[in-house]
C-alpha atoms as an extended CHARMM CRD file, in Angstrom:
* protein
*
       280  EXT
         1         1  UNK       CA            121.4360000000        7.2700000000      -75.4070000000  PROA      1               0.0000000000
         2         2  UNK       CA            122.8990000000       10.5490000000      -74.9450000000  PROA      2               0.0000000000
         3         3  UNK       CA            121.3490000000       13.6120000000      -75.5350000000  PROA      3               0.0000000000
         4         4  UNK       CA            123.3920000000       15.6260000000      -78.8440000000  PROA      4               0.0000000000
         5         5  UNK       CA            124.6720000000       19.3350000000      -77.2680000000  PROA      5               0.0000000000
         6         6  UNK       CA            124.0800000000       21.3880000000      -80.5160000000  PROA      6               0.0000000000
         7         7  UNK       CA            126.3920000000       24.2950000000      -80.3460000000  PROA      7               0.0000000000
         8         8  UNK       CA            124.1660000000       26.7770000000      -83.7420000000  PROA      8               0.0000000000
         9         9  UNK       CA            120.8220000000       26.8850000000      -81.5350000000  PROA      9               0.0000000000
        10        10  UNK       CA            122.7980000000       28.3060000000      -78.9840000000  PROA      10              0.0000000000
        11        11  UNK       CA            124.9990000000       30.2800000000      -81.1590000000  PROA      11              0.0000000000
        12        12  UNK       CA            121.5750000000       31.9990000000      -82.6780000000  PROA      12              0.0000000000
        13        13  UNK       CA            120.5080000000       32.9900000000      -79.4740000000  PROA      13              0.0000000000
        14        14  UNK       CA            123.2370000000       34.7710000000      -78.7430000000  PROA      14              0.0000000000
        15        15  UNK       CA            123.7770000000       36.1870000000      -81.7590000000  PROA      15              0.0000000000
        16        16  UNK       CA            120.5140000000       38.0620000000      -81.1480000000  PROA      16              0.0000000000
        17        17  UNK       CA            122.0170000000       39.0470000000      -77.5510000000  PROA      17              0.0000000000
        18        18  UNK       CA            124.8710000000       40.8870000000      -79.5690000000  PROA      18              0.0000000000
        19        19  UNK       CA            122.6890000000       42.6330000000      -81.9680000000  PROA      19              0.0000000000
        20        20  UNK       CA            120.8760000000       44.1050000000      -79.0540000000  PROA      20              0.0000000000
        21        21  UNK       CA            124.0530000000       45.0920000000      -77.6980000000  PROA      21              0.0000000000
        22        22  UNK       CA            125.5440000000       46.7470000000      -80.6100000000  PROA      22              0.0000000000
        23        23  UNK       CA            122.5100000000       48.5790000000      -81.1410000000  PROA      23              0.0000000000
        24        24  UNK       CA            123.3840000000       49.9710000000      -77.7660000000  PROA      24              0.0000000000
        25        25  UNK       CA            126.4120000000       51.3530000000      -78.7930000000  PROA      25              0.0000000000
        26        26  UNK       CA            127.9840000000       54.8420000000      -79.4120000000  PROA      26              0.0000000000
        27        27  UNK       CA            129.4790000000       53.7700000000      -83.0100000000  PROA      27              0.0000000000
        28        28  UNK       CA            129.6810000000       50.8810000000      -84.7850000000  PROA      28              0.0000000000
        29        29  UNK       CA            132.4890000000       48.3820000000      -83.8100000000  PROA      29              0.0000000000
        30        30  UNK       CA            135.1860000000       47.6450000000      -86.1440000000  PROA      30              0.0000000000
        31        31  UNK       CA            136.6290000000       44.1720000000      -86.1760000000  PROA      31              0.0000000000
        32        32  UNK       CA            140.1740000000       44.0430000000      -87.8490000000  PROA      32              0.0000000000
        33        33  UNK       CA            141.9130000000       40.4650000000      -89.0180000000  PROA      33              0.0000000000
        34        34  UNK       CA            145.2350000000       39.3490000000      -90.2950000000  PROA      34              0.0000000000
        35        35  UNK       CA            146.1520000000       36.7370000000      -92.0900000000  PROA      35              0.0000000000
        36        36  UNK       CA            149.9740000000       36.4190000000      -93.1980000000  PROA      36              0.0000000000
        37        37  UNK       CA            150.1970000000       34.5390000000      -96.4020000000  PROA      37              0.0000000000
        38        38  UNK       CA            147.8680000000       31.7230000000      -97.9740000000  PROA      38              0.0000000000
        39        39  UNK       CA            145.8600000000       29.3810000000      -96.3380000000  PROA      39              0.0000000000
        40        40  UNK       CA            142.6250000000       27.5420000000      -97.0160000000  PROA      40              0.0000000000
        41        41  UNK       CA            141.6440000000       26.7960000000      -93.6360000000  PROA      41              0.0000000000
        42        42  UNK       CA            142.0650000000       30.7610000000      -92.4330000000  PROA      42              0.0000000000
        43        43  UNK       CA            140.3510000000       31.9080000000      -95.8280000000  PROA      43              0.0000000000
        44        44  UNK       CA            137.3560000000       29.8530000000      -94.8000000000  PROA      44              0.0000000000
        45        45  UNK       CA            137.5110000000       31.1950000000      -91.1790000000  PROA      45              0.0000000000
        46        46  UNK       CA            137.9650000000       34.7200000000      -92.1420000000  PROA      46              0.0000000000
        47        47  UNK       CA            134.9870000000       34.5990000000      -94.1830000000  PROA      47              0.0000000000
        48        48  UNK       CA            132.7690000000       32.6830000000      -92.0190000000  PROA      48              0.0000000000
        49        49  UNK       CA            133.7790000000       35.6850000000      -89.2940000000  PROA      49              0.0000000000
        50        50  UNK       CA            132.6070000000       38.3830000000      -91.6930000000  PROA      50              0.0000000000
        51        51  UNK       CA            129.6290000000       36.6100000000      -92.8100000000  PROA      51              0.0000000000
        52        52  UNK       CA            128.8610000000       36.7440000000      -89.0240000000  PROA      52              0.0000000000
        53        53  UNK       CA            130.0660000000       40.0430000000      -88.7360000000  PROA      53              0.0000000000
        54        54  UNK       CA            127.3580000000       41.5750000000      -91.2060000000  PROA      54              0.0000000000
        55        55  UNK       CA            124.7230000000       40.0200000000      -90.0300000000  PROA      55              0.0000000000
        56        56  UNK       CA            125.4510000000       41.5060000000      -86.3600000000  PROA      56              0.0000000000
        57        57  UNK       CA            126.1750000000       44.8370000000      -88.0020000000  PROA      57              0.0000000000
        58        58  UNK       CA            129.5070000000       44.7090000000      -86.5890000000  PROA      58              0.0000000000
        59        59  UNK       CA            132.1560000000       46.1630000000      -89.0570000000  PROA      59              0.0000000000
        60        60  UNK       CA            134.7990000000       43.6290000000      -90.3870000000  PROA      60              0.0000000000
        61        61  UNK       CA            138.5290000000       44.7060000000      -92.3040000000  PROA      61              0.0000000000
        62        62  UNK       CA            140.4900000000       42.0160000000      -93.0900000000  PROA      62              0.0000000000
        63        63  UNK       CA            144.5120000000       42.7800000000      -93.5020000000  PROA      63              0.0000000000
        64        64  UNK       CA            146.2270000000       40.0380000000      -95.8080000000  PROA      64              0.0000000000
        65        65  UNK       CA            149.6990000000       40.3260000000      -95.1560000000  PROA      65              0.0000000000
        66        66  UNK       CA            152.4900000000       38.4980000000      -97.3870000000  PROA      66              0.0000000000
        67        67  UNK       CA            153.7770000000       35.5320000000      -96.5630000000  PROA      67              0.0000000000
        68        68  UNK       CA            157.0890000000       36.3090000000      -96.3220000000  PROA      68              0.0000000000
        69        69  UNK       CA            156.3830000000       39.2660000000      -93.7820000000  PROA      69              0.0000000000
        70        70  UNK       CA            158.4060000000       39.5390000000      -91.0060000000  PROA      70              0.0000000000
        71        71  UNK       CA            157.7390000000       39.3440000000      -86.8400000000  PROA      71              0.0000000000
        72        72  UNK       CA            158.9640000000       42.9420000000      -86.8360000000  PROA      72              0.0000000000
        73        73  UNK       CA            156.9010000000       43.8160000000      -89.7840000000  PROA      73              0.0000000000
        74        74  UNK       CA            153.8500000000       42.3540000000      -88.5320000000  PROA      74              0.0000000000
        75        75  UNK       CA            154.7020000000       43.9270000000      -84.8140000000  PROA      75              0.0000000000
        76        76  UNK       CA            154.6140000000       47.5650000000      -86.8760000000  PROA      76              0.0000000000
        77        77  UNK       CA            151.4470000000       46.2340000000      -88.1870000000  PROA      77              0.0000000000
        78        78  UNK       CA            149.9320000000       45.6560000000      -85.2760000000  PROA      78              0.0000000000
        79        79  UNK       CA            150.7760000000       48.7310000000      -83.3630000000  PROA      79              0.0000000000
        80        80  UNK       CA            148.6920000000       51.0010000000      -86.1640000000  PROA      80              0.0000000000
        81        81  UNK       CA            146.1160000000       49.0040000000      -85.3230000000  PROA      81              0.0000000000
        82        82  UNK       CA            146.5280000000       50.0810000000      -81.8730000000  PROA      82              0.0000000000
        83        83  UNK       CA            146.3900000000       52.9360000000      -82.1370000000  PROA      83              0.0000000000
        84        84  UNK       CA            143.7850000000       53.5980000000      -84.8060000000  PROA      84              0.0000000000
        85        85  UNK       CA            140.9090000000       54.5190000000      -82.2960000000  PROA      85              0.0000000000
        86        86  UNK       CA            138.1210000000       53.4390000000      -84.6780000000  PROA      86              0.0000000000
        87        87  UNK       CA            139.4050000000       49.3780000000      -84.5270000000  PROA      87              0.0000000000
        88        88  UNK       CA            137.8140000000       47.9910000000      -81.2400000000  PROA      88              0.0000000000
        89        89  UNK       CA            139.3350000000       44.5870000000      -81.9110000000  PROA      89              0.0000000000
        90        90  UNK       CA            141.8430000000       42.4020000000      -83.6420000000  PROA      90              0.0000000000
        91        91  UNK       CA            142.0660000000       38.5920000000      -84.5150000000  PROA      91              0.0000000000
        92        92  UNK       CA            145.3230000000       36.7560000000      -86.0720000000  PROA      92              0.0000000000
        93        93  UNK       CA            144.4570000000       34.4160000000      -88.4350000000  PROA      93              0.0000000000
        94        94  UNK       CA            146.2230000000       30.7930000000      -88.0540000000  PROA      94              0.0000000000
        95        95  UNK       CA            148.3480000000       29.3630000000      -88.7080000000  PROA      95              0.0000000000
        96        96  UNK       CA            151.1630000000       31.7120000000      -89.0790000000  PROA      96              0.0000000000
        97        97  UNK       CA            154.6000000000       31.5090000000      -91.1380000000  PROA      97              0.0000000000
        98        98  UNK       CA            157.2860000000       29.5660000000      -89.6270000000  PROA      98              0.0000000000
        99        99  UNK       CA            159.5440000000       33.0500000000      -88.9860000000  PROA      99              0.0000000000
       100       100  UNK       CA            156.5470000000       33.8640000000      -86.7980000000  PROA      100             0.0000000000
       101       101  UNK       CA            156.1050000000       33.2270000000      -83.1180000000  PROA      101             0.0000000000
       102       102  UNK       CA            152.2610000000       34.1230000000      -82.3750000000  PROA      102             0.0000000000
       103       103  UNK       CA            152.9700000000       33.8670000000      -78.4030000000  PROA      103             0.0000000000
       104       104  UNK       CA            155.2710000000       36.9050000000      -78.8680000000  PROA      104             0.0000000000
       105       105  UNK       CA            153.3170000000       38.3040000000      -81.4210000000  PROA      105             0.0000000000
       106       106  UNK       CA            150.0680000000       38.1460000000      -79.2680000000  PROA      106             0.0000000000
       107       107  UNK       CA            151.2600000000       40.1320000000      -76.0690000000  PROA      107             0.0000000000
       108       108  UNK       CA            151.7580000000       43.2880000000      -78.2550000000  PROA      108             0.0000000000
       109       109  UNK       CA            147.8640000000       43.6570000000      -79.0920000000  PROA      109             0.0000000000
       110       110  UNK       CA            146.2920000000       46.1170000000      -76.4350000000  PROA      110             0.0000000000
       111       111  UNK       CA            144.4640000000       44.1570000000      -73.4900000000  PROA      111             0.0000000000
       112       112  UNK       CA            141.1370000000       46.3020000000      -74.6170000000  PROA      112             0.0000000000
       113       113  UNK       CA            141.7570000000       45.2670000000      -78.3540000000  PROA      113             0.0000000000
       114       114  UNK       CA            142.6990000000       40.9960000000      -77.8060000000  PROA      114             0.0000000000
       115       115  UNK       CA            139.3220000000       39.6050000000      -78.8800000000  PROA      115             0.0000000000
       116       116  UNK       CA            140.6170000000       36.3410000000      -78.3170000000  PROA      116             0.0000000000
       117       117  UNK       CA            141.6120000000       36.7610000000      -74.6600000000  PROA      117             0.0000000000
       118       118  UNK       CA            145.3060000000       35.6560000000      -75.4180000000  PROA      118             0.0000000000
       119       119  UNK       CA            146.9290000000       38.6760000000      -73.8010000000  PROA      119             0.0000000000
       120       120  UNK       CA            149.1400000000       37.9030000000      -70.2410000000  PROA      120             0.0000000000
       121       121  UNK       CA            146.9320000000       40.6700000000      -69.2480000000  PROA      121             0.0000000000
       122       122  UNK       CA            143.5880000000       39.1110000000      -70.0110000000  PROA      122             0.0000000000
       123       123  UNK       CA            144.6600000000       35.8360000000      -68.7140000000  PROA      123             0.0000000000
       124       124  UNK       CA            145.5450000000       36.9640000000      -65.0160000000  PROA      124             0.0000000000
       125       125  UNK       CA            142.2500000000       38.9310000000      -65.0820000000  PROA      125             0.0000000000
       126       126  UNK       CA            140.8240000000       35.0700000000      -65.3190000000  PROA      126             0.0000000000
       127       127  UNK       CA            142.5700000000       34.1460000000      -63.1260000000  PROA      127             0.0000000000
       128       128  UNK       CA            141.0430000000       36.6060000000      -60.7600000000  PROA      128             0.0000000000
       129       129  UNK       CA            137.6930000000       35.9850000000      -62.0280000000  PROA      129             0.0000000000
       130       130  UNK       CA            137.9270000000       39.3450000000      -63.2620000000  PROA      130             0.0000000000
       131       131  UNK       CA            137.6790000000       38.7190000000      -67.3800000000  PROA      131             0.0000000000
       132       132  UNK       CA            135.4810000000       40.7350000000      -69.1590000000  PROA      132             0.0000000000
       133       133  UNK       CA            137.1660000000       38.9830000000      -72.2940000000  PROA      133             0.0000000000
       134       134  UNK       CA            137.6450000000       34.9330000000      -72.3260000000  PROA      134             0.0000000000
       135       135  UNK       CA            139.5270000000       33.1520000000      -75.2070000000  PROA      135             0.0000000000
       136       136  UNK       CA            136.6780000000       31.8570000000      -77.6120000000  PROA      136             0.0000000000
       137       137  UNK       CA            136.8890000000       27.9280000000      -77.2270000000  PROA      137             0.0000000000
       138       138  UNK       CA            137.1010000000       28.0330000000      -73.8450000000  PROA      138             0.0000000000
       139       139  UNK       CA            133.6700000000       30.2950000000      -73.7560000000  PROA      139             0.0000000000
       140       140  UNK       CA            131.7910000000       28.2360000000      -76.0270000000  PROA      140             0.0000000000
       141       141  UNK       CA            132.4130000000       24.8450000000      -74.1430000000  PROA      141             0.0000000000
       142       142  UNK       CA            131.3480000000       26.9260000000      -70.5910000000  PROA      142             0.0000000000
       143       143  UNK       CA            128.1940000000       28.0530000000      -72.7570000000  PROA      143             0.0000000000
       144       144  UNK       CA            127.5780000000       24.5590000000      -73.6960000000  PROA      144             0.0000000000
       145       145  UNK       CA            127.4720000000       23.1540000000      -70.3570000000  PROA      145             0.0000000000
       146       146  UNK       CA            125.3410000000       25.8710000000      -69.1120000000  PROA      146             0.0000000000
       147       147  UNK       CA            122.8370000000       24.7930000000      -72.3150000000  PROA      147             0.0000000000
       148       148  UNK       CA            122.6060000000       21.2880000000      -69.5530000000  PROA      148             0.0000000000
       149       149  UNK       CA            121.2550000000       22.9580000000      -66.7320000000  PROA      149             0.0000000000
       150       150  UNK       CA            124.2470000000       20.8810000000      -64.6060000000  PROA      150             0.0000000000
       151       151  UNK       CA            125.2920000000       22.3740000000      -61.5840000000  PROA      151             0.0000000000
       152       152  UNK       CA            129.2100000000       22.4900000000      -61.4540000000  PROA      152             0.0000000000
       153       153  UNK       CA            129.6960000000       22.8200000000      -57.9430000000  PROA      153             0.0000000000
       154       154  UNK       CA            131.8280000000       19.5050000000      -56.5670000000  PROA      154             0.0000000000
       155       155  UNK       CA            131.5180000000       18.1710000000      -59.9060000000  PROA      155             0.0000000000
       156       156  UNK       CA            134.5310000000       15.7700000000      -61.2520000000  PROA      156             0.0000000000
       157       157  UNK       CA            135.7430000000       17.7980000000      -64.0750000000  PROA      157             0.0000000000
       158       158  UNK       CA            138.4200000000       16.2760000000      -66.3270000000  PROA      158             0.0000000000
       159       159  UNK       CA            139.6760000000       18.4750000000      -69.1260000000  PROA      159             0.0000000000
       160       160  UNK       CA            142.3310000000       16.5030000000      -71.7620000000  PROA      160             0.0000000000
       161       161  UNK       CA            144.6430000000       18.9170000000      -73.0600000000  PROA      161             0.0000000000
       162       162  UNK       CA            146.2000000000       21.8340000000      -71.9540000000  PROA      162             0.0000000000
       163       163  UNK       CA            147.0830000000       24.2000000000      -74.8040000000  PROA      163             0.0000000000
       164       164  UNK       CA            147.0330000000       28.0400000000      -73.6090000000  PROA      164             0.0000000000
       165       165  UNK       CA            143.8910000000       28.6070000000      -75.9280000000  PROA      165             0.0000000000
       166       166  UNK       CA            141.7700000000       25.9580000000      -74.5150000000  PROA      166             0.0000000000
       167       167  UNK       CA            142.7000000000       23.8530000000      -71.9780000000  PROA      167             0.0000000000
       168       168  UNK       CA            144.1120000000       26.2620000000      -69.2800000000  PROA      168             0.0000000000
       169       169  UNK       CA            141.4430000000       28.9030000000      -69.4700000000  PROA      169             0.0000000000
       170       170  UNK       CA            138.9570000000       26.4500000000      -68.9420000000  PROA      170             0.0000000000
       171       171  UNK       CA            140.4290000000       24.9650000000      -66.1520000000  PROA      171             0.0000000000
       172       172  UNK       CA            140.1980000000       28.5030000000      -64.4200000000  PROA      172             0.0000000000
       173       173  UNK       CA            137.0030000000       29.1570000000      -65.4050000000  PROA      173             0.0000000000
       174       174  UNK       CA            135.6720000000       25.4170000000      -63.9790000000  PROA      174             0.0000000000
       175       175  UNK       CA            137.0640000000       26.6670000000      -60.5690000000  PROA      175             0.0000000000
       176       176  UNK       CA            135.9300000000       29.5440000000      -60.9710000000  PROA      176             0.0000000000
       177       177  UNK       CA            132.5370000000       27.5430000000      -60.7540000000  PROA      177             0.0000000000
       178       178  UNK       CA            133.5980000000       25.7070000000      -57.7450000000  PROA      178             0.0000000000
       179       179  UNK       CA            133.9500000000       22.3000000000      -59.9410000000  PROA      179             0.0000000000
       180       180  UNK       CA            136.4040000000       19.6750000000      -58.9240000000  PROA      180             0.0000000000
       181       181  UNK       CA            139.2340000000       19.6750000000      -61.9940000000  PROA      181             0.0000000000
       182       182  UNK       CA            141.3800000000       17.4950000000      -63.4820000000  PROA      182             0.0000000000
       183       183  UNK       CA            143.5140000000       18.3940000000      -66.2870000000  PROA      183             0.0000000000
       184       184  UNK       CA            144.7760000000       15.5890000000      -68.0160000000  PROA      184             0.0000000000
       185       185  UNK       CA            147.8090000000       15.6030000000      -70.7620000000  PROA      185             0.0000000000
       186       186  UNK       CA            150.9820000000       13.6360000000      -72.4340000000  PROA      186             0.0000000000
       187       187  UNK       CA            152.3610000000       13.0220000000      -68.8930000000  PROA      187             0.0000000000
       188       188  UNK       CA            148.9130000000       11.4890000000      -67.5680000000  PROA      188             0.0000000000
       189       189  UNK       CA            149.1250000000        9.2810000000      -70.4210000000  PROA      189             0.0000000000
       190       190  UNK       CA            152.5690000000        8.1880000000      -70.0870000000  PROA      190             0.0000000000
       191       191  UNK       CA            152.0440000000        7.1010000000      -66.2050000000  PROA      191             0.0000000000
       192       192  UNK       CA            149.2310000000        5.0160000000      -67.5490000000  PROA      192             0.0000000000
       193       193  UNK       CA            146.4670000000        7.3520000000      -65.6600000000  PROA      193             0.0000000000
       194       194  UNK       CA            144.5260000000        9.1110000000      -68.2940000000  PROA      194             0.0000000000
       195       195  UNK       CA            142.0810000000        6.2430000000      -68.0460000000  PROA      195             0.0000000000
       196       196  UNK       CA            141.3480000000        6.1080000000      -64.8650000000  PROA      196             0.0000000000
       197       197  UNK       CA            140.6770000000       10.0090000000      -64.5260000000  PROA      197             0.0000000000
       198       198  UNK       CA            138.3050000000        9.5420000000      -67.2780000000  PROA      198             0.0000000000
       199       199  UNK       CA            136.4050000000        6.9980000000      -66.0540000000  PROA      199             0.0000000000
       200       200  UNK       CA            135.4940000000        9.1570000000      -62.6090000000  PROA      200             0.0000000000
       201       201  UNK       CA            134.6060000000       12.1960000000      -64.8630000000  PROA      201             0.0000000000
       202       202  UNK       CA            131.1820000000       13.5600000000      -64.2650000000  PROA      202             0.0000000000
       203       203  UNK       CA            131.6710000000       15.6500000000      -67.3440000000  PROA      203             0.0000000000
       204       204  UNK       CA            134.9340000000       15.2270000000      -69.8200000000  PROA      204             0.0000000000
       205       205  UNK       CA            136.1740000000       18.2650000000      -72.3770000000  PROA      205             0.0000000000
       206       206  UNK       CA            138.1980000000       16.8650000000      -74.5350000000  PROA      206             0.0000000000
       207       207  UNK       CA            140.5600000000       19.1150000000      -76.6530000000  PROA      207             0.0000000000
       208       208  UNK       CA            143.5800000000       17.1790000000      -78.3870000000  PROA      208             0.0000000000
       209       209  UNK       CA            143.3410000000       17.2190000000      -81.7810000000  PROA      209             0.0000000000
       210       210  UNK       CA            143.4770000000       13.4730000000      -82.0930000000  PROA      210             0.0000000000
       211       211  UNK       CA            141.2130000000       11.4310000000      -83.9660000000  PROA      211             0.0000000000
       212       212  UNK       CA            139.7140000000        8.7620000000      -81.6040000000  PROA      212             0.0000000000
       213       213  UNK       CA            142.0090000000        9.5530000000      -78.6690000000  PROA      213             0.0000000000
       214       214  UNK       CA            139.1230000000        8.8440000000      -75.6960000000  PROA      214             0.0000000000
       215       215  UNK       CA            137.4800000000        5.3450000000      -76.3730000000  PROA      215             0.0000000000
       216       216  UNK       CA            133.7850000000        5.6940000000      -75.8780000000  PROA      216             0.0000000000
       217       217  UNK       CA            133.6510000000        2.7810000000      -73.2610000000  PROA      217             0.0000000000
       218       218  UNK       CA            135.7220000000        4.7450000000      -70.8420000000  PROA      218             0.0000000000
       219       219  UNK       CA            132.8930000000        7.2800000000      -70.7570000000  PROA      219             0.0000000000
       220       220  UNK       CA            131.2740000000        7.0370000000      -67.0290000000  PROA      220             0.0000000000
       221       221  UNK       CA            127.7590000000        6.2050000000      -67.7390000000  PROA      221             0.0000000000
       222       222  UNK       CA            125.6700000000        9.6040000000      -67.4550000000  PROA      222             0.0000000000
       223       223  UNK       CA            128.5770000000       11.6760000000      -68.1280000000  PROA      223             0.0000000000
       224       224  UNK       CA            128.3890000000       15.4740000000      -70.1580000000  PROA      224             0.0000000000
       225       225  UNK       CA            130.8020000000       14.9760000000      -72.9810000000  PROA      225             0.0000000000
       226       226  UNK       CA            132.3610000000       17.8840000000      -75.0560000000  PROA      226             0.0000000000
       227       227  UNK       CA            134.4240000000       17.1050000000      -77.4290000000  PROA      227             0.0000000000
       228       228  UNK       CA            136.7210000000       19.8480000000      -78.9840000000  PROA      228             0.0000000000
       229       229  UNK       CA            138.5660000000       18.1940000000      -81.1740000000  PROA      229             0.0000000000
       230       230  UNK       CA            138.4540000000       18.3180000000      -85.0950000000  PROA      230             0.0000000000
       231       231  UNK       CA            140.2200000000       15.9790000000      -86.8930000000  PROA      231             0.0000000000
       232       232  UNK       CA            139.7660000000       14.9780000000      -90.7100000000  PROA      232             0.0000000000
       233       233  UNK       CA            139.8420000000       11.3520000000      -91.5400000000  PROA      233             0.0000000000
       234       234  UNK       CA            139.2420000000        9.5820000000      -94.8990000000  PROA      234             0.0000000000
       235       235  UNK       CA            137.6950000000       12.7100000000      -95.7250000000  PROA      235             0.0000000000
       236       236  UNK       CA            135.1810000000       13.1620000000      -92.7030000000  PROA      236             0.0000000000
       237       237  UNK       CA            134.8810000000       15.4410000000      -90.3130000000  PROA      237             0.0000000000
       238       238  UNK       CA            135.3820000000       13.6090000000      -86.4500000000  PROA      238             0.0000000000
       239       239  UNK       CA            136.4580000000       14.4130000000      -83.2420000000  PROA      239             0.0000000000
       240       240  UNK       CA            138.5040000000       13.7580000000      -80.8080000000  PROA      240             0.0000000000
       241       241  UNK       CA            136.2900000000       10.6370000000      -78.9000000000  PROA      241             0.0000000000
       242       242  UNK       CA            134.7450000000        7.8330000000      -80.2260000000  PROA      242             0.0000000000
       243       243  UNK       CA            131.1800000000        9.2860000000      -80.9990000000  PROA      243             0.0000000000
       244       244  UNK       CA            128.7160000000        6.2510000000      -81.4970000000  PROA      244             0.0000000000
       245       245  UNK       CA            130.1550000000        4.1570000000      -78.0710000000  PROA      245             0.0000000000
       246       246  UNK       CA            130.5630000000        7.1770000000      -75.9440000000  PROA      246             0.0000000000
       247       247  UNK       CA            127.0160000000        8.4900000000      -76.8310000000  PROA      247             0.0000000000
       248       248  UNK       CA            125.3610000000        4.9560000000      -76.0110000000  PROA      248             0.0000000000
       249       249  UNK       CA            127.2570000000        6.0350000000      -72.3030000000  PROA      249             0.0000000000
       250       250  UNK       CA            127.0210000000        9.3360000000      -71.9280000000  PROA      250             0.0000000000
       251       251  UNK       CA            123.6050000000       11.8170000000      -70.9890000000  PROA      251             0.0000000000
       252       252  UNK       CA            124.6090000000       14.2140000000      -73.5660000000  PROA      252             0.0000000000
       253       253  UNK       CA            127.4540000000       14.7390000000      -75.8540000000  PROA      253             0.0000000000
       254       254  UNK       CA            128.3320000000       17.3380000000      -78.7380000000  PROA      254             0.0000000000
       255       255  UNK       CA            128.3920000000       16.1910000000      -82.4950000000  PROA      255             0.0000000000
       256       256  UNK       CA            131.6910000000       16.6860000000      -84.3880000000  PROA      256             0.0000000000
       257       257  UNK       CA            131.3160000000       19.1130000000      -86.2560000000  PROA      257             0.0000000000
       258       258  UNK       CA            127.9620000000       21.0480000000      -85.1150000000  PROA      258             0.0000000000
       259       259  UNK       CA            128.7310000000       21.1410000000      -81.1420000000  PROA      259             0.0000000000
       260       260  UNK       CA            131.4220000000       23.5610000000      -80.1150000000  PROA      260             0.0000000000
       261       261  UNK       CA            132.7820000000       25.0020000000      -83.5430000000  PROA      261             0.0000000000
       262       262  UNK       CA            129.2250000000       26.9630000000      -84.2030000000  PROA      262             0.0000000000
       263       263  UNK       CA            129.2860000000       28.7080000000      -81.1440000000  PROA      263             0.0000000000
       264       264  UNK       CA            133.7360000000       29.9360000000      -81.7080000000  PROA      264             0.0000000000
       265       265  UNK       CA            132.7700000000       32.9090000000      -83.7550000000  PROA      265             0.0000000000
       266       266  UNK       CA            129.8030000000       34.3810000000      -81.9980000000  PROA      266             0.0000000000
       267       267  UNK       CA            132.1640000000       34.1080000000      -78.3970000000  PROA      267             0.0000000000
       268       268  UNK       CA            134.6950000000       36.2690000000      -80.7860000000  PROA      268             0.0000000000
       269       269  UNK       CA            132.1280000000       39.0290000000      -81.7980000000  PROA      269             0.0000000000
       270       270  UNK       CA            130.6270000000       38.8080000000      -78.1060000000  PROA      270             0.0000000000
       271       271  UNK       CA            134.6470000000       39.6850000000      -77.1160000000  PROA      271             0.0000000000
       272       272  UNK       CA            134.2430000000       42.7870000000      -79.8590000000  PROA      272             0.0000000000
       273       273  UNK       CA            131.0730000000       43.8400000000      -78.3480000000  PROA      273             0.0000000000
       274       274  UNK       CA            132.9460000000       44.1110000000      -74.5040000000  PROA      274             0.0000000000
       275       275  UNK       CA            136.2300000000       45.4480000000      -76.1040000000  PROA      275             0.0000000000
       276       276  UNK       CA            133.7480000000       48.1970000000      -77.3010000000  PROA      276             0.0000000000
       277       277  UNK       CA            132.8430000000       48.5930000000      -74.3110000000  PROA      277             0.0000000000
       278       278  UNK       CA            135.8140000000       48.5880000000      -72.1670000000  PROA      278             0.0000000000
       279       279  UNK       CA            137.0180000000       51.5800000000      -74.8680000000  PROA      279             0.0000000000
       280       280  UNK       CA            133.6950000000       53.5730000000      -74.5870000000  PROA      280             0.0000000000
């Protein structure tokens, strides 16, 4: 029986980490997010950031923009942000209105200022192995595994997915590590693969967005599972592998929710707390 990977524990501890750090600094750092238009899923993220925010003593202004804004008006937006000094950092809520593109959107935040490590800038500096700033997910799974103790050097690493928030990045920062990576998407699938990668995975990151996508019996006995997916079903919160049969398999494995979600926002304030840096 697998051992759960709880992401708040970790989260806490960290959160203490940032405290220290922010006491360190000249001023106090000033988060800024914007949301464009109504949504109950961003409302509840927004707030859950600020709630974090206070308690780090980290300074939080959220910008609600109208829905109908447009990509040139929330472009203009942006750039005051840029260049107000006092702002260390800025988040864009999602999801965004259909007129907007957020990949075009995102590359006009200031390297120093992307707290979630979107920019093209921030992304070749991972490449290099030179990121002082890592998108959030992508941190909090790499904290996750470190919480095991397991040594990723040679080990068979299979990631499924390979959006630009989560997937990629953490393929970079795997090698980066010296593991052995597989990324695994739509095309695996179709050539009737996926299951065979998965079955030779020494640990498997799974981040979809599919409810039940990975059955649990494909799970390679002793494997590190971390699931990223969320996924609401009959009105229950699950992920994106089949918890109870992968868990009987696995050595440890994160709950859904509880295992990488916790840990999301304190990566993001950790990103302030270096983008205060990098300006001081």
């Amino acid at each position: 029986m697998a051992r759960l990977l709880e992401g708040k524990p970790i989260a806490e501890k960290i959160k203490e980490q940032i405290k220290q750090s922010v006491a360190g600094l000249n001023s106090k750092p000033v988060l800024a997010s914007i949301q464009v238009g109504e949504n109950a899923g961003a409302s509840a993220y927004a707030n859950s950031q600020k709630k974090t925010a206070d308690l780090l003593g980290i300074e939080y202004q959220f910008h609600k923009l109208p829905a109908e804004t447009s990509q040139a008006e929330l472009i203009n937006f942006i750039q005051k942000l840029n260049a107000d000094k006092s702002v260390n950092g800025m988040i864009i809520q999602m999801p965004l209105p259909a007129q907007i593109d957020y990949k075009k959107i995102s590359q006009y935040i200031l390297p120093d200022k992307d707290i979630e490590g979107m920019h093209p800038a921030n992304i070749g500096k991972l490449v290099f192995g030179k990121a002082a700033i890592v998108p959030c997910t992508a941190a909090a799974v790499m904290e996750l595994l470190k919480e095991t103790g397991v040594d990723l050097y040679g080990k068979e690493v299979v990631v499924v997915g390979h959006s630009e928030i989560v997937g990629k990045p953490l393929v970079l920062l795997l090698l980066e590590k010296f593991a052995t990576v597989t990324d695994c998407h739509i095309g695996t699938s179709k050539a009737g693969k996926l299951e065979e990668h998965i079955g030779k995975a020494d640990i498997l990151i799974v981040a979809v967005g599919k409810a039940g996508l990975i059955k649990g019996d494909l799970v390679k006995a002793g494997a590190i599972v971390i699931d990223v997916g969320i996924n609401r079903v009959n009105d229950k919160i699950v992920g994106d592998v089949e918890f109870e049969t992968a868990q009987a398999r696995a050595a440890w494995i994160t709950p859904v929710p509880g295992g990488v979600g916790p840990l999301t926002v304190a990566m993001l304030m950790r990103n302030l707390v270096e983008a205060a840096k990098l300006q001081q």
